[in-house]
C-alpha positions in Angstrom: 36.9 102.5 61.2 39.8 102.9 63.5 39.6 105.2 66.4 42.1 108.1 64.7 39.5 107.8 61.4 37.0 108.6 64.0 38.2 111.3 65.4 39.5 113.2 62.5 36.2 113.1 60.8 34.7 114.1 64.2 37.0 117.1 63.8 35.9 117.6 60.5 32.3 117.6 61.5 32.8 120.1 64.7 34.9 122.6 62.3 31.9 123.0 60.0 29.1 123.3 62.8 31.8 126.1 64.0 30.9 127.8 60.7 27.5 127.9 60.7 24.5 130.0 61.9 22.9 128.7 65.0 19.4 130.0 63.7 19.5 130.2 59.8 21.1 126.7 59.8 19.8 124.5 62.6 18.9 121.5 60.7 22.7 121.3 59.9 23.9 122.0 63.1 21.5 119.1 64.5 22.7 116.7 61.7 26.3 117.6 61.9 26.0 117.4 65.6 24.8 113.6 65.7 27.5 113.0 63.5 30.1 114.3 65.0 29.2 112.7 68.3 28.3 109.2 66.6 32.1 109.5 65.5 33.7 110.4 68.6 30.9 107.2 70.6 32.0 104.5 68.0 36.6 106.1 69.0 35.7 105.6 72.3 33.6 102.0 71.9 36.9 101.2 70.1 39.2 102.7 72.9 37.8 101.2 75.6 37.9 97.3 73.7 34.4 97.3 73.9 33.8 97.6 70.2 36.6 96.1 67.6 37.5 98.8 65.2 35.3 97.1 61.9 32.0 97.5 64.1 30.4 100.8 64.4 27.1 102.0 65.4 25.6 102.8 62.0 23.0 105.0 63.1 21.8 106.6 66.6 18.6 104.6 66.8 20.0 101.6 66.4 22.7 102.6 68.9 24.2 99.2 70.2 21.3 97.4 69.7 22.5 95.5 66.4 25.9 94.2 68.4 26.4 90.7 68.4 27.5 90.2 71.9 25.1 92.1 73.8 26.4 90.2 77.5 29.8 91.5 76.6 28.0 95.2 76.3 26.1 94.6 79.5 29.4 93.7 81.4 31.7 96.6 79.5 29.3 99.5 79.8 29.4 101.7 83.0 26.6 104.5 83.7 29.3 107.2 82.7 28.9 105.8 78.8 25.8 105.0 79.2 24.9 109.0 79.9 27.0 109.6 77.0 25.0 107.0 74.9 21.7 108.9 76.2 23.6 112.2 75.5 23.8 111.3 71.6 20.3 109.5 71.5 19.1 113.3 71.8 20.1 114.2 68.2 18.1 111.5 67.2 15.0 112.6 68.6 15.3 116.0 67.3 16.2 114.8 64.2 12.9 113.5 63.6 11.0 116.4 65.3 13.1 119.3 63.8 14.9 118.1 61.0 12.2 115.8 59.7 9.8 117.5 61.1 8.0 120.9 61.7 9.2 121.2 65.3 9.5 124.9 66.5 13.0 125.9 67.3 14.2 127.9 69.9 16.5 128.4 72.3 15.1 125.3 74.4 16.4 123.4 71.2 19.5 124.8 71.3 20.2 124.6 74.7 19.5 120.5 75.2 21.5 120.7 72.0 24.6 121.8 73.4 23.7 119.9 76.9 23.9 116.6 74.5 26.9 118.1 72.5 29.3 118.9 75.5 28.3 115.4 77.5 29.8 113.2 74.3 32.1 115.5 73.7 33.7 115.8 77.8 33.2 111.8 77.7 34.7 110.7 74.9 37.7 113.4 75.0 38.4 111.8 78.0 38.4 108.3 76.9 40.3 108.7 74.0 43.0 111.0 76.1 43.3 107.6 78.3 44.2 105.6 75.9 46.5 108.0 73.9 48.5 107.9 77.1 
């Protein structure tokens, strides 16, 4: 997808968590959260060159595993992306704890959430502002 594709369904996603109930509807948040930060990950892949706009990460386990040139990743990724790959590597594991699973919610959930949330979020928006320069 290209990196405006990316962002507006990033946009999309962030617009509906906006509208919904941190307790009633926190399997939603969570999913709409990893989505939305999956998105705004593959934009700034794409901004940086890292990534060419027809490969994406398809899913957050996965993360940059399946990429074809995994010396180019090793050379192109600095610790500041890498945080931010760590950052959206939490929705995954609370997927399967509290979406999947029975995990108890709380407000120790929501806040490593939002921790995981605002990371992407500050990284990418700052990424993707370079490059719109």
């Amino acid at each position: 997808m290209k990196i405006d594709e990316h962002v507006a369904k990033a946009k999309r996603f962030e617009a509906t968590i906006q509208k919904l109930n941190i307790e009633a509807d926190y399997e939603v948040i969570n999913w709409a959260s990893m989505h939305f930060c999956t998105h705004l990950i593959n934009g700034a892949l794409h901004a940086r060159g890292i990534t060419a706009e027809d490969w994406d990460i398809r899913h957050t386990w996965y993360l940059l595993e399946d990429y074809p040139d995994q010396a180019r990743l090793a050379a192109k990724l600095d610790e500041e992306f890498h945080q931010a790959l760590r950052a959206l590597h939490v929705f995954e594991n609370l997927r399967q704890t509290h979406v999947r699973g029975p995990g108890p919610y709380g407000p120790e959930i929501v806040a490593r959430a939002k921790i995981a949330y605002d990371r992407v979020k500050e990284f990418c928006g700052k990424t993707l502002a370079a490059v719109a320069r």
